[in-house]
KELUMZA-732020 format. One record per residue (C-alpha): x, y, z; residue in three letters; residue number from 0. Coordinates in steps of 0.1 Angstrom, whole numbers, plus 5000, padded with zeros to 4 digits. Each point is the difference from the previous one (the first is absolute). Layout:
+------+------+------+-----+-----+
!   xx !   yy !   zz !   r !   k !
+------+------+------+-----+-----+
!    X !    Y !    Z ! Ala ! NUM !
...
+------+------+------+-----+-----+
END
This chain:
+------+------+------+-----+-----+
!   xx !   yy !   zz !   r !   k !
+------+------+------+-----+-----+
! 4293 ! 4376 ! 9433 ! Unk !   0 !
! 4986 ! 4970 ! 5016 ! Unk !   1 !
! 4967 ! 5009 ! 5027 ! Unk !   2 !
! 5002 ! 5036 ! 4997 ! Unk !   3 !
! 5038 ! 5006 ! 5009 ! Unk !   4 !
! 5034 ! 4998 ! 4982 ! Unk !   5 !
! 5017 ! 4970 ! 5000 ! Unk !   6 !
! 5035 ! 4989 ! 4989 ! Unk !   7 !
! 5015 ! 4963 ! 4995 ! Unk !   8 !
! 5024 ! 4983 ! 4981 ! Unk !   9 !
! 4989 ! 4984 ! 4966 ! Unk !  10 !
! 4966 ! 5003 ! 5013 ! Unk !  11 !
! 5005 ! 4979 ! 5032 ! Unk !  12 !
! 5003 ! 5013 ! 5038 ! Unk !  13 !
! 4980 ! 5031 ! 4996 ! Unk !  14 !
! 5008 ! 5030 ! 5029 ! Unk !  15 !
! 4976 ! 5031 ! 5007 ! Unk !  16 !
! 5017 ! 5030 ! 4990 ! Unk !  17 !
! 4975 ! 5026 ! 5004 ! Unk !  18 !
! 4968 ! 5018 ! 4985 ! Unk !  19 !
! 4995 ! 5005 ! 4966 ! Unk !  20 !
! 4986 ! 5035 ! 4999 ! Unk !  21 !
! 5028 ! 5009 ! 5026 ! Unk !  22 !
! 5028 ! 4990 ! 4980 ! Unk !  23 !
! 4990 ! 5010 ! 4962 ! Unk !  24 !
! 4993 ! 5033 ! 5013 ! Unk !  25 !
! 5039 ! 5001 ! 5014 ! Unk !  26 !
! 5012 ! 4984 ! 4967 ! Unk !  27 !
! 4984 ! 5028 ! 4984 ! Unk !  28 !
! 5015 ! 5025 ! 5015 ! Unk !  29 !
! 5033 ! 4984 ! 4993 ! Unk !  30 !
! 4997 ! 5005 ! 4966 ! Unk !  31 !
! 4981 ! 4965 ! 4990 ! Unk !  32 !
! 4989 ! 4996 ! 4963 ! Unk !  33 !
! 4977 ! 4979 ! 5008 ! Unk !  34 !
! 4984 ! 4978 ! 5028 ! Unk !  35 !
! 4990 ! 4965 ! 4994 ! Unk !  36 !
! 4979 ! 4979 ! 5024 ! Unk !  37 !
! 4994 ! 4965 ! 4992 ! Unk !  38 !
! 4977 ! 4982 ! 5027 ! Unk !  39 !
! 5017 ! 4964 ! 4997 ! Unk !  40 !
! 4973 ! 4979 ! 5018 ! Unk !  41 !
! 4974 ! 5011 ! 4984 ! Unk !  42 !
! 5001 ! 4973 ! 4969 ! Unk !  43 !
! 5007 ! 4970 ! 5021 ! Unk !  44 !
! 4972 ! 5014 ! 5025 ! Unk !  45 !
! 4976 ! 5002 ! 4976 ! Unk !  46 !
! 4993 ! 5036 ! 5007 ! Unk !  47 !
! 5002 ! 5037 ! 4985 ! Unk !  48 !
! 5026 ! 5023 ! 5006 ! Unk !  49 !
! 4993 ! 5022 ! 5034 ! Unk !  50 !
! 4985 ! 5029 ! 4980 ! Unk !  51 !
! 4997 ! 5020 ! 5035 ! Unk !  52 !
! 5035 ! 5001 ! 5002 ! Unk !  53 !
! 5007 ! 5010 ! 4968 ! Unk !  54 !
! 4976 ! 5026 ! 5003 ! Unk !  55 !
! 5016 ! 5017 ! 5026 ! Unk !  56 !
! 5033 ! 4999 ! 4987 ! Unk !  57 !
! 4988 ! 5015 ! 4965 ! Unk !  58 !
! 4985 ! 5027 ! 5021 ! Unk !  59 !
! 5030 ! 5013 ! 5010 ! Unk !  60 !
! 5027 ! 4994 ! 4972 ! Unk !  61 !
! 5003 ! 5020 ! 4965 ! Unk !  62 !
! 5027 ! 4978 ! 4984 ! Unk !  63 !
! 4985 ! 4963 ! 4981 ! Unk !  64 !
! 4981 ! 4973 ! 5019 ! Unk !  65 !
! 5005 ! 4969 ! 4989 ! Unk !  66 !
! 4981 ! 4973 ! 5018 ! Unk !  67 !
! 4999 ! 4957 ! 4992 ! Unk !  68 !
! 4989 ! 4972 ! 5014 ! Unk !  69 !
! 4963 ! 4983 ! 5004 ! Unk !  70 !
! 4988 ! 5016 ! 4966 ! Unk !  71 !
! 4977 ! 4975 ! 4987 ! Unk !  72 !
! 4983 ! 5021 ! 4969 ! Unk !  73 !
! 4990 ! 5032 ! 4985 ! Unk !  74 !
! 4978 ! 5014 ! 5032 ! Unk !  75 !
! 5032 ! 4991 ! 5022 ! Unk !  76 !
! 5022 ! 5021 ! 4978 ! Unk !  77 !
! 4974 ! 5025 ! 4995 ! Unk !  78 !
! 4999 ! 5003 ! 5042 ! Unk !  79 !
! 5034 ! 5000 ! 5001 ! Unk !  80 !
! 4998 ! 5028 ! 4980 ! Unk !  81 !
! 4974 ! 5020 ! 5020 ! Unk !  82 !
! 5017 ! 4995 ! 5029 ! Unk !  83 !
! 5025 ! 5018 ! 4991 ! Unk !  84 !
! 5028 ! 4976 ! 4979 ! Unk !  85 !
! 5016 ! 5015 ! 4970 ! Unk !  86 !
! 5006 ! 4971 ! 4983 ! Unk !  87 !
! 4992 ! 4962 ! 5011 ! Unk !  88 !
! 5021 ! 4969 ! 5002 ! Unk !  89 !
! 4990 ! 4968 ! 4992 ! Unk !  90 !
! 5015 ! 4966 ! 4996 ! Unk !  91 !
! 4980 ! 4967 ! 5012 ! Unk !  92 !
! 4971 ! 5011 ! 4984 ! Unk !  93 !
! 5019 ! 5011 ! 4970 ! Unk !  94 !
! 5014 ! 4966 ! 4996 ! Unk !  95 !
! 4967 ! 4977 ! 5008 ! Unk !  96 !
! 4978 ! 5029 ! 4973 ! Unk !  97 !
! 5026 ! 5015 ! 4980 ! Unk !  98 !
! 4974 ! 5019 ! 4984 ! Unk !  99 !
! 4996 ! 5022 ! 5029 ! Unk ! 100 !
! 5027 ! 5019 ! 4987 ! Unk ! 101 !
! 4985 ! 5013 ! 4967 ! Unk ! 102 !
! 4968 ! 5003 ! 5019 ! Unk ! 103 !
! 5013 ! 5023 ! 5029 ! Unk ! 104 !
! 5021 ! 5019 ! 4975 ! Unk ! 105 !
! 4970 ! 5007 ! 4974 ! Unk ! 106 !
! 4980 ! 5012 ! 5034 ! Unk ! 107 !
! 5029 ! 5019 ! 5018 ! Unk ! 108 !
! 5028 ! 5009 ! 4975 ! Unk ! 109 !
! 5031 ! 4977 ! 4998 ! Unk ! 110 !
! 5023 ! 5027 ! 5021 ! Unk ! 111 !
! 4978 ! 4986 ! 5031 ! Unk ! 112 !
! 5005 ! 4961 ! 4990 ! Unk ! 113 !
! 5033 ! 4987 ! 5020 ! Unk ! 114 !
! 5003 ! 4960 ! 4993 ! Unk ! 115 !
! 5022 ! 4988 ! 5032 ! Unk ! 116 !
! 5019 ! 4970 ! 4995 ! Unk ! 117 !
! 5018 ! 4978 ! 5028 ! Unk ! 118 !
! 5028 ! 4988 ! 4983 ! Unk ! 119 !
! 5024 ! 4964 ! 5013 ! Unk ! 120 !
! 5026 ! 4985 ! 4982 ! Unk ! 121 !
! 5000 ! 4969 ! 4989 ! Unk ! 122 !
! 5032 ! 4987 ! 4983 ! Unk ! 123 !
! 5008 ! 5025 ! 4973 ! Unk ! 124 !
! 4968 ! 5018 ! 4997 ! Unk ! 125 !
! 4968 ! 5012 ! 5027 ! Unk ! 126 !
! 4972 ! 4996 ! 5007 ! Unk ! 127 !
! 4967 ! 5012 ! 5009 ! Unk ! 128 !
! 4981 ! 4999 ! 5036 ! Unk ! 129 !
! 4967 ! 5013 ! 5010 ! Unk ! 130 !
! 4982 ! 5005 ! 5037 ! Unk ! 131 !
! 5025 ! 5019 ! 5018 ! Unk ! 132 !
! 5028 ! 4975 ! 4980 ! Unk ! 133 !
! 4983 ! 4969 ! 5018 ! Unk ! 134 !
! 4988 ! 4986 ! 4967 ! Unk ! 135 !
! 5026 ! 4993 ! 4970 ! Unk ! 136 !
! 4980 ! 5000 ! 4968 ! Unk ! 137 !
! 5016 ! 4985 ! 4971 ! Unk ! 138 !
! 5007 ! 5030 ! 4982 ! Unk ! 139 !
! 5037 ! 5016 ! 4986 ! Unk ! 140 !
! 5003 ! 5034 ! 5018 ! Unk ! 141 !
! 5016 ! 5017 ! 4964 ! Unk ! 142 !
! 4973 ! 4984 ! 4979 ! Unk ! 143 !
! 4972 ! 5009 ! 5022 ! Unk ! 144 !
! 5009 ! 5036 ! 5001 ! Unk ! 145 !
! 5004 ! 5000 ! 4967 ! Unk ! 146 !
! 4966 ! 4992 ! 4993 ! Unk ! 147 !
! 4984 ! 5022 ! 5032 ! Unk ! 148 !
! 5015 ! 5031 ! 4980 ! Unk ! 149 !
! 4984 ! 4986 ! 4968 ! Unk ! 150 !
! 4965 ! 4998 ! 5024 ! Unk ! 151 !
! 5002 ! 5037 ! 5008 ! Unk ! 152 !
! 5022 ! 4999 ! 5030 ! Unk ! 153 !
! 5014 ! 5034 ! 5003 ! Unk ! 154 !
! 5032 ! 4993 ! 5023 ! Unk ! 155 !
! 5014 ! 4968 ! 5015 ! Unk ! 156 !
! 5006 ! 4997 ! 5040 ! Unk ! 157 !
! 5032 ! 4973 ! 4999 ! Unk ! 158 !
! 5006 ! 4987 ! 5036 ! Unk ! 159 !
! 5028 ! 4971 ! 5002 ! Unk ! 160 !
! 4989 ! 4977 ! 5025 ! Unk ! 161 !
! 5033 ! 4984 ! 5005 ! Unk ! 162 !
! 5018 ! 5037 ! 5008 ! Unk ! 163 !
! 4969 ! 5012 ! 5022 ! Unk ! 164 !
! 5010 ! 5014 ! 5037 ! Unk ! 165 !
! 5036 ! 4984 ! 4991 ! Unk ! 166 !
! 5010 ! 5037 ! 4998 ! Unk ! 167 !
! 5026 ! 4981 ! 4973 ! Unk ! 168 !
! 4995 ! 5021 ! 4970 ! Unk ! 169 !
! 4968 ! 5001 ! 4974 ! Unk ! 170 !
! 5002 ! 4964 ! 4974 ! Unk ! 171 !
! 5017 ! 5025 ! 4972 ! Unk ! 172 !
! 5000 ! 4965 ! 4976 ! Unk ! 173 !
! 4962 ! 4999 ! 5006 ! Unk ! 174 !
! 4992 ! 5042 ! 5003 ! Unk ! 175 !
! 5020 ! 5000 ! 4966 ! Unk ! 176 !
! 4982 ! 4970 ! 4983 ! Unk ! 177 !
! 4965 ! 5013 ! 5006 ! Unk ! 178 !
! 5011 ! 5036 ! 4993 ! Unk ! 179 !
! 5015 ! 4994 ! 4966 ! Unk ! 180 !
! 4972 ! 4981 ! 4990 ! Unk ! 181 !
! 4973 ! 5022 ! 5003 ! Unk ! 182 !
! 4993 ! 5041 ! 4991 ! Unk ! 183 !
! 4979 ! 5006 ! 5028 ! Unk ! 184 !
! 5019 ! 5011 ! 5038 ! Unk ! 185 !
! 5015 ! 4977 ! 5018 ! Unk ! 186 !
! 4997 ! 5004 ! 5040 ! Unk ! 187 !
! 5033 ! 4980 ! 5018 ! Unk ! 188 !
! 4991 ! 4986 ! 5033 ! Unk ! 189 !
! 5015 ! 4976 ! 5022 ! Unk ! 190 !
! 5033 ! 5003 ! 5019 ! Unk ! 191 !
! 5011 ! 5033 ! 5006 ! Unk ! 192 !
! 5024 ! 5008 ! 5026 ! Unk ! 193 !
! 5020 ! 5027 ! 4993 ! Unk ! 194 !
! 5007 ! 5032 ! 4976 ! Unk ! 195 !
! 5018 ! 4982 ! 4974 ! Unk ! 196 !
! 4978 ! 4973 ! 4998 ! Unk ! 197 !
! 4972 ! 5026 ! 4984 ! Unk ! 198 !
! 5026 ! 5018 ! 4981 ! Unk ! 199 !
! 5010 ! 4965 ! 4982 ! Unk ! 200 !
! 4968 ! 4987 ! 4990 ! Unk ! 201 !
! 4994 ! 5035 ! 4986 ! Unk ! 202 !
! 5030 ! 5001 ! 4980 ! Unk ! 203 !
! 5004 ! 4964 ! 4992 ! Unk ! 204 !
! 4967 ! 4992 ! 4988 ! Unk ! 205 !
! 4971 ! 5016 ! 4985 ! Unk ! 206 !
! 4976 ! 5001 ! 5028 ! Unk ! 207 !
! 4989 ! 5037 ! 5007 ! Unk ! 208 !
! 4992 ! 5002 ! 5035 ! Unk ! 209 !
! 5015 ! 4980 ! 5033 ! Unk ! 210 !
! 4974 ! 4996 ! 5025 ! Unk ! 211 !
! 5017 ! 4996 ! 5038 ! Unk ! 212 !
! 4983 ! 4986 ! 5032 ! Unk ! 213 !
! 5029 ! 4989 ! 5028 ! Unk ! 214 !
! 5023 ! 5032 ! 4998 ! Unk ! 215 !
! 4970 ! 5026 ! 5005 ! Unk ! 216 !
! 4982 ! 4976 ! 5022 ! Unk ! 217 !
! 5030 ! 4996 ! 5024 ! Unk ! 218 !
! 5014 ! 5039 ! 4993 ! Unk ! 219 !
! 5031 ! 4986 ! 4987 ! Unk ! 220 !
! 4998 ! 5030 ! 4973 ! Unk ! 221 !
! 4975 ! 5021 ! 4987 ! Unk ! 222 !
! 4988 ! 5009 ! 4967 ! Unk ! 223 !
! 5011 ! 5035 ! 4998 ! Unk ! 224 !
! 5034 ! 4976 ! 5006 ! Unk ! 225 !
! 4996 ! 4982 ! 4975 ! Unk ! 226 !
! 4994 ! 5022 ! 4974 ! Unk ! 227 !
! 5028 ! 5022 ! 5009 ! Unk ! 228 !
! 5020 ! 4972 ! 4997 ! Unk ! 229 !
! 4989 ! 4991 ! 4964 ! Unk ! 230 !
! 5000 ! 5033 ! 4991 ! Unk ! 231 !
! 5037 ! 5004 ! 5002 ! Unk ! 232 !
! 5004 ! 4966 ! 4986 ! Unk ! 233 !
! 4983 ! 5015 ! 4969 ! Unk ! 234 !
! 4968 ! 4984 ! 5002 ! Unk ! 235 !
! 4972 ! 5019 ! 4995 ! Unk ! 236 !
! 4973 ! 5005 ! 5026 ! Unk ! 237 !
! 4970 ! 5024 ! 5006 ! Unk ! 238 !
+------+------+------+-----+-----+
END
């Protein structure tokens, strides 16, 4: 989300309106969705909180998991996030500037509502971390950092590949698998989906547990009931 509205780019550049975030978790729902994930991308950089209003309204009117990220700056942010309506709350500039937060938010809420997002780039033969909306790169080794937000309290991991992002090229599965193996906590894959196969690969060749999708819903290239019928006869299991 970026002012109240989706929004779609490529590797976090170019951003295009897509529509209204109550509007279309509501018709991912009735899809079949697992689970809707809003992460206001501005909000960091803009020195702001995340639009509770809008997540508000959307929470008002879905029953499957809300997870909301982006302009979390402590406890009471989480804690609104929360009572708005959020499930579980992602966090990842904040989590890198005060890792702390992490055992702090998962003491007050429960790990199961504590998503660490990390913006992952490549550089040479291993990644690296960005913060603000993947404006800011931060020094820190993607696989060692979510090694040590798990040991924080962090109760699932929200990967996003910078370099595949928008590409519609295929999820990093080098990077989706390094993370995933390292850790014992979930690992969300984001970042480059463009087709069927591409979710049913990093599924079956790595050991991230959910795919999240933005360009092929956004554009209703394929739907999720699509999807999982697809994976379903590919074997993979799927609610």
């Amino acid at each position: 989300m970026k002012d109240g509205n989706v929004v779609k780019g490529i590797k976090f550049l170019n951003l295009q309106g897509v529509g209204s975030p109550p509007d279309m978790a509501s018709n991912y729902e009735a899809q079949g969705a697992d689970e809707i994930v809003f992460l206001d991308i501005s909000a960091s950089h803009e020195g702001r909180k995340t639009l509770l209003d809008v997540v508000e309204r959307t929470a008002n009117q879905l029953f499957v998991p809300l997870t909301v990220g982006g302009g979390v700056r402590d406890r009471d942010d989480m804690r609104a996030a929360l009572n708005a309506g959020a499930d579980k709350v992602s966090i990842n500039t904040v989590a890198v500037q005060h890792p702390e937060i992490i055992t702090q938010c998962a003491d007050d809420f429960g790990s199961q509502c504590v998503v660490v997002a990390i913006d992952a780039k490549r550089t040479g033969a291993s990644w690296n971390v960005y913060t603000h909306g993947g404006r800011k790169e931060v020094g820190l080794d993607v696989v060692e950092w979510a090694v040590r937000a798990e040991k924080l309290g962090a109760g699932e991991i929200l990967l996003t590949s910078m370099d595949a992002d928008g590409t519609k090229d295929g999820y990093d599965l080098e990077l989706t698998d390094a993370v995933a193996r390292n850790v014992n906590i979930p690992v969300i894959a984001s970042g480059g989906c463009g087709n069927v196969e591409h979710i049913y690969d990093v599924l079956t060749q790595t050991k991230a547990e959910a795919a999240l999708a933005a360009s092929i819903f956004h554009y209703n290239e394929l739907t999720v009931g699509q999807v999982k019928s697809y994976l379903r006869k590919r074997g993979v299991p799927v609610r």
